[in-house]
C-alpha positions in Angstrom: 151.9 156.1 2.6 152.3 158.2 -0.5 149.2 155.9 -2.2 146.2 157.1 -3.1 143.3 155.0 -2.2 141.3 153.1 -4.7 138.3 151.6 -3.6 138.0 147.5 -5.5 140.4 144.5 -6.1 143.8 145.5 -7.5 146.3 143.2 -9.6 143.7 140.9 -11.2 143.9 139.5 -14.2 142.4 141.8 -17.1 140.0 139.0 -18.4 138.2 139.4 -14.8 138.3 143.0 -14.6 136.3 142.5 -18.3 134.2 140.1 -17.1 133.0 142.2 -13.8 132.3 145.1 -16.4 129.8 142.8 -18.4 128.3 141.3 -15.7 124.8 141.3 -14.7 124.0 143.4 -11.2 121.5 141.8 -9.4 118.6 143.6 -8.9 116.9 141.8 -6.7 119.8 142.3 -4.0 119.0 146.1 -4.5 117.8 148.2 -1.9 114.4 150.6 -2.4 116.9 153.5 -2.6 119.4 151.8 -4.9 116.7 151.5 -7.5 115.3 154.8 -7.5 118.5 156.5 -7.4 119.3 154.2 -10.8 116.4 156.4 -12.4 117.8 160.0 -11.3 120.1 161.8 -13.3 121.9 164.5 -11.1 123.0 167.7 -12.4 125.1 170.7 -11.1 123.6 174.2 -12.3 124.8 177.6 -11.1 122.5 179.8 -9.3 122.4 182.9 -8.1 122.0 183.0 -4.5 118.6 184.5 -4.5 116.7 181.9 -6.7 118.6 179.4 -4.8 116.6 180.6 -1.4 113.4 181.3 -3.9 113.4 177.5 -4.6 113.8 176.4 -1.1 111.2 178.9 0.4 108.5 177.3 -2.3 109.8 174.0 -1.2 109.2 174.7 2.3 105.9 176.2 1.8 104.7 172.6 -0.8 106.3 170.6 2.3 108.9 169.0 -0.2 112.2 168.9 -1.5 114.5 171.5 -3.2 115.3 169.3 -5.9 112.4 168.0 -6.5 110.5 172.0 -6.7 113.3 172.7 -8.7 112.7 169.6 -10.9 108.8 170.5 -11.4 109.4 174.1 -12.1 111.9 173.2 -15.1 110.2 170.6 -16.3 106.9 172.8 -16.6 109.1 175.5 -18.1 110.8 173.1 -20.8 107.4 172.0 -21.8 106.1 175.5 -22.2 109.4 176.1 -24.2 109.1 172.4 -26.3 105.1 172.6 -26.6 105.6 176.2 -29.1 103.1 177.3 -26.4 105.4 179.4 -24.4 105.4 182.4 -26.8 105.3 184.8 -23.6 108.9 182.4 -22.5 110.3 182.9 -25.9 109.8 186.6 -26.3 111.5 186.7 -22.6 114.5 184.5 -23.5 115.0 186.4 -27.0 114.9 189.6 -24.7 116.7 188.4 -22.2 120.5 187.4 -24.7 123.1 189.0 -24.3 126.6 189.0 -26.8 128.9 186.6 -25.1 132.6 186.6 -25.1 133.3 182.9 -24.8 134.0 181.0 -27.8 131.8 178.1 -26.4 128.4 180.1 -26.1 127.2 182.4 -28.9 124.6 184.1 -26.3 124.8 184.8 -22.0 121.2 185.1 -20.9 120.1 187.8 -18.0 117.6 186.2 -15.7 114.5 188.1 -15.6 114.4 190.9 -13.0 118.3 191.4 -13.3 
């Protein structure tokens, strides 16, 4: 009772358990949604609540997803950021640093309007 559960085969021999790891999937058994989700990375950022509801208004108002406003909006604003274009983005994120006490990050950023 105490087990946990583990989805797959148990006890087989470790030359099968290398074999399934090297062996071909195939695609063609795939459903539509299998394949697209095989393109999509997923993240997990922290938000502050009020963006979070920003994003979803604007979704609501396109007639799309969250995720994928959220998506278009970053990836705009990375190219802007990439492209040397976004002078106006860099001024705002030099502005916007702050010292930060954790030994991983040099910098904490305010979001605009904080």
């Amino acid at each position: 009772m105490g087990d946990k559960r583990v989805g797959g085969l148990r006890g087989l021999d470790p030359a099968v358990t290398e074999w399934q790891k090297t062996a071909a999937t195939n695609t063609a058994a795939l459903t539509s949604k299998q394949r697209k989700d095989r393109g999509r990375v997923r993240v997990k950022y922290d938000l502050p609540e009020e963006l979070k509801e920003r994003i979803e208004a604007a979704a609501k108002a396109e007639g799309t997803s969250a995720s994928q406003i959220a998506a278009f909006f970053l990836n705009y604003a990375m190219g802007e950021y990439e492209g040397g274009q976004g002078n106006e983005l860099s001024s705002l994120l030099f502005d916007s640093k702050e010292p930060s006490r954790s030994m991983r990050f040099q910098w904490n950023l305010r979001l605009p309007g904080e």
